[in-house]
N, C-alpha and C positions, 0 to 999 in steps of 0.2 A: 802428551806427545813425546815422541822419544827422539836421540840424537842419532847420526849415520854418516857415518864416514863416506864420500862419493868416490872412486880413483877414477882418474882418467887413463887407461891403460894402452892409447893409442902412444903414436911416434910425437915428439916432441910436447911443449906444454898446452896446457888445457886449451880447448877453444873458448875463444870469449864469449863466439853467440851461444853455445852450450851453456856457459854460466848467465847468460843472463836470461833463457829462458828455467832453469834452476829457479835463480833468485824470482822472476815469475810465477812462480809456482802457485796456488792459493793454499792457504794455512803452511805455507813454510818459510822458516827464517833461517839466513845464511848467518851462524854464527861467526866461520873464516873461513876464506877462498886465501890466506896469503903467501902458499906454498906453489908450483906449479905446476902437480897435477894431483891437488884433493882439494874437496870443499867438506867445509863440517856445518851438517845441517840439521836443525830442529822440525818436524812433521809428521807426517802419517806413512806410517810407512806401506797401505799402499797405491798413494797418491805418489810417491816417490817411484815407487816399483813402474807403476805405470809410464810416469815421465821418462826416466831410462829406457824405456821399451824403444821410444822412438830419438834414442839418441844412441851414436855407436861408441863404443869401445871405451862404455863405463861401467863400472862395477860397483855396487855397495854391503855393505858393512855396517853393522848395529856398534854405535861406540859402546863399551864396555868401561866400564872403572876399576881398576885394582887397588885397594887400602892400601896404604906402605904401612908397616908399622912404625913407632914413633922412634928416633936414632938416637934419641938420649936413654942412657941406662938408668933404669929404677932403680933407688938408694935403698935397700931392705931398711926397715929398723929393726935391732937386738930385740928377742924377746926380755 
């Protein structure tokens, strides 16, 4: 299963009954709702797709990972 950013892109913060028909969902886990308007969810994506169908003015989004590189400089050693 993979992760998905939800946004709520209507006026003001999320609706409640929206997230808890979310959290409803079958095979999906809300990893964080505690922004107020995105949920970060683990499932199918398209069991998710379908769920937004009948709710308005949500959008989704595949979470993505970017490495950082490491911030401490590498010591060469002299040959």
């Amino acid at each position: 299963m993979d992760r998905f950013i939800l946004r709520f892109c209507g006026s003001g913060r999320k609706p409640s009954d929206d997230v808890a028909r979310i959290r409803s969902l079958p095979n999906t886990t809300v990893i964080d709702d505690s922004t107020s308007r995105m949920v970060l969810v683990e499932g199918r994506e398209a069991e998710l797709k379908a769920a937004l169908r009948s709710l308005s003015d949500w959008v989704m989004s595949k979470e993505e990972m970017i490495p950082l590189p490491d911030p401490r400089p590498k010591v060469r050693k002299a040959p």
